[in-house]
Backbone as CSV, one residue per row, in Angstrom:
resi,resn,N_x,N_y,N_z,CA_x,CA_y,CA_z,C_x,C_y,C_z
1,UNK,25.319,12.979,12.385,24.648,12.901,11.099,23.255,12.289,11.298
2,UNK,22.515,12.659,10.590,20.785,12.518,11.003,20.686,11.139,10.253
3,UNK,19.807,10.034,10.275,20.036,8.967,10.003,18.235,9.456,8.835
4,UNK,18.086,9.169,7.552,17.061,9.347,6.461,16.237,7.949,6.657
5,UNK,15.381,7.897,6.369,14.212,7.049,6.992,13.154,6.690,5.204
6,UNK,12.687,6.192,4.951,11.738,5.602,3.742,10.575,5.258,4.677
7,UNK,9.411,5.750,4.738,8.069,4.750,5.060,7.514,4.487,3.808
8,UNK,7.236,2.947,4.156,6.776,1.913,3.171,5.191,1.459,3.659
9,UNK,4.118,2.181,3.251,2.983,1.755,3.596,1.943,1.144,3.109
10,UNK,1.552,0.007,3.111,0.433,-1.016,2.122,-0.313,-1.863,3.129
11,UNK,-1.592,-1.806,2.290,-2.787,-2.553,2.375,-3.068,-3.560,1.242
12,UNK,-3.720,-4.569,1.367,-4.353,-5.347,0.748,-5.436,-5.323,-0.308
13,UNK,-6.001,-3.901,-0.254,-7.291,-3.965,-0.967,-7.154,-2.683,-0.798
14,UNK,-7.975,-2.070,-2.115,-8.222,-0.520,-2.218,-8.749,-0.039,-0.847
15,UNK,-9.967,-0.740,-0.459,-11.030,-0.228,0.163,-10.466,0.014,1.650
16,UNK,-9.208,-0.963,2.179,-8.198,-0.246,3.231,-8.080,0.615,3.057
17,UNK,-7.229,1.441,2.298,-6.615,2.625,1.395,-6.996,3.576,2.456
18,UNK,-8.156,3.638,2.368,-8.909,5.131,2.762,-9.829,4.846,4.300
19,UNK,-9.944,3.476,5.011,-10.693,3.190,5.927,-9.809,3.781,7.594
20,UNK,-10.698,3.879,8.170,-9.844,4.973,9.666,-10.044,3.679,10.214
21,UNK,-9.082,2.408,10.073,-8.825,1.104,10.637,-7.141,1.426,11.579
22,UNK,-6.865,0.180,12.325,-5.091,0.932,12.419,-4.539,-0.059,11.323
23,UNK,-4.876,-0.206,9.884,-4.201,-0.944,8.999,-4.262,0.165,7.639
24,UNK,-5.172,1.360,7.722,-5.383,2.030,7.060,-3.674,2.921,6.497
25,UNK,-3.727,3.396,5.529,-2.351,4.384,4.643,-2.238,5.480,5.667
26,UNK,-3.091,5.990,5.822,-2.795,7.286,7.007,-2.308,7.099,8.265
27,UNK,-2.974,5.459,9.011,-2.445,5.466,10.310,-1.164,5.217,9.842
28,UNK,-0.875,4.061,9.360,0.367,3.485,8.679,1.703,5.122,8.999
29,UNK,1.168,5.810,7.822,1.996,6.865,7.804,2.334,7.547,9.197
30,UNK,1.068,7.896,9.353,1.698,8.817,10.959,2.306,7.958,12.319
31,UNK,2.413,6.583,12.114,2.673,5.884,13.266,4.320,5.490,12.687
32,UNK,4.140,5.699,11.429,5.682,5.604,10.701,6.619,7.129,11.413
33,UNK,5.876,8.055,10.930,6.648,9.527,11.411,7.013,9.719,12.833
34,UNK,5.589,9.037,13.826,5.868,9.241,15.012,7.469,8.491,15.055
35,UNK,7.427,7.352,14.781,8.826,6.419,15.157,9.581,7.441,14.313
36,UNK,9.957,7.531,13.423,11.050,8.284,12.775,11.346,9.999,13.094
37,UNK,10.476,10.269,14.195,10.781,11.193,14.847,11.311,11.331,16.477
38,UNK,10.415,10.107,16.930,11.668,9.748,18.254,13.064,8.814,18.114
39,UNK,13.156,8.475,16.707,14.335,8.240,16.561,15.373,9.239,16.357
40,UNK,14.871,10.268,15.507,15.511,11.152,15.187,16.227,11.682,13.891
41,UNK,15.475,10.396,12.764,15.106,10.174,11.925,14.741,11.102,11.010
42,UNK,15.101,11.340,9.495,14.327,12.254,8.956,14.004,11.501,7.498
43,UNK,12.608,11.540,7.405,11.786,10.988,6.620,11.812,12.009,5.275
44,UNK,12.491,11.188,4.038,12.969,11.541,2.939,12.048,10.849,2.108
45,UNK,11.287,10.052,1.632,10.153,10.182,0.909,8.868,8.714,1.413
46,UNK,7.828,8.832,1.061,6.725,7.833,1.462,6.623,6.971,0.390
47,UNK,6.280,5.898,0.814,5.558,4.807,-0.956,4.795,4.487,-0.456
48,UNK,3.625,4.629,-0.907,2.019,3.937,-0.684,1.667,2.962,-1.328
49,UNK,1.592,1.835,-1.031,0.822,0.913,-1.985,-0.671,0.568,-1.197
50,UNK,-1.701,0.826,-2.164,-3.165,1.103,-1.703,-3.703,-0.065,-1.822
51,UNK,-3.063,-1.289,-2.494,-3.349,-2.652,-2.633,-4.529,-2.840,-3.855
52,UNK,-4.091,-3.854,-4.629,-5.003,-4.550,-5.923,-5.170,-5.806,-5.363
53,UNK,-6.549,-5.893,-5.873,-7.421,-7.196,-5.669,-7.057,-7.444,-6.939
54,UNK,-6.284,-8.952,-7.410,-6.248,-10.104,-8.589,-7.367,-10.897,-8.350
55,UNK,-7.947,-11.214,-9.409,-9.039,-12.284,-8.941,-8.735,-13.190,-10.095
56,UNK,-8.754,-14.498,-10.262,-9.110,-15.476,-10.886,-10.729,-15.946,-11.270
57,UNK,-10.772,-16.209,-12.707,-12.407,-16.292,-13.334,-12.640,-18.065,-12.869
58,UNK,-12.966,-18.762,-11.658,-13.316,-20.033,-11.835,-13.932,-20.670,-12.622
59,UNK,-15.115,-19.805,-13.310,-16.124,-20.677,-14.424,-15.777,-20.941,-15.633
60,UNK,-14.278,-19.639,-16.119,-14.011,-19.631,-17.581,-12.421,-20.125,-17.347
61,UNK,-11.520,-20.308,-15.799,-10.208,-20.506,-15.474,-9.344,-19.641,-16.614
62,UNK,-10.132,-17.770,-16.498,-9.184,-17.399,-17.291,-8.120,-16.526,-16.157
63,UNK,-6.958,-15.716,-17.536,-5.891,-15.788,-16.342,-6.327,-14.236,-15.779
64,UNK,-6.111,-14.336,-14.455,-6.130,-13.494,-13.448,-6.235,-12.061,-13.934
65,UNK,-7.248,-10.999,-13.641,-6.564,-9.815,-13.618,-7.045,-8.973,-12.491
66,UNK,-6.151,-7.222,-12.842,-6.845,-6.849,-11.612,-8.300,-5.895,-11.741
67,UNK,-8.545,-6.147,-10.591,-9.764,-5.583,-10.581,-10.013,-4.376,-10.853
68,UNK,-9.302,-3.434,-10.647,-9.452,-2.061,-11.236,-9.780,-1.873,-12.429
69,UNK,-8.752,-2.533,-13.282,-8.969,-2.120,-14.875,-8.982,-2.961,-15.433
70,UNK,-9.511,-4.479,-14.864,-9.625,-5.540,-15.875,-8.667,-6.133,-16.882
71,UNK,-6.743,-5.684,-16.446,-5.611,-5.582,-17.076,-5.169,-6.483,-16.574
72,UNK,-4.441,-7.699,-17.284,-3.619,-8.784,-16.541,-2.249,-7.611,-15.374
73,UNK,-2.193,-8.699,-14.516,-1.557,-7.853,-13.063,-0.327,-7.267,-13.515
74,UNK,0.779,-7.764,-15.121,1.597,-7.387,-15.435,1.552,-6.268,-15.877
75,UNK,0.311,-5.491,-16.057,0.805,-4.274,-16.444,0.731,-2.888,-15.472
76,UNK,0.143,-2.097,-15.763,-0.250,-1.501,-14.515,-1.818,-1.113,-14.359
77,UNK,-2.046,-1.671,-13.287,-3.819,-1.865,-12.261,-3.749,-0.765,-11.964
């Protein structure tokens, strides 16, 4: 029986997301497949998390949001 595999791939910050670093979503992914293919592994779906920057306002100590959409982190960035 073939053993099903999940790659789980995240960065810290959008601007990883898309950078040809080896921390980048793409290496992430294909260095995930390589292993789950000399295992023997079959890769049944990916999750990307591309990473949100939260920032905190020091001058006004208001509460945190994210940077994308200026939405406290509870909802969705």
């Amino acid at each position: 029986m073939t053993k099903r595999a999940l790659i789980w791939a995240a960065v810290s910050t959008k601007a990883q997301a898309d950078e040809d670093d080896k921390f980048s979503l793409p290496i992430q992914e294909d260095d995930a497949r390589t292993l789950a293919e000399r295992s023997g592994w079959r890769v049944v779906d990916v999750l990307r998390v591309p990473g949100i920057v939260v920032r905190r306002s020091i001058s006004t100590n208001a509460p945190p949001t994210c940077s994308a959409t200026g939405s406290m982190p509870s909802t969705n960035c």
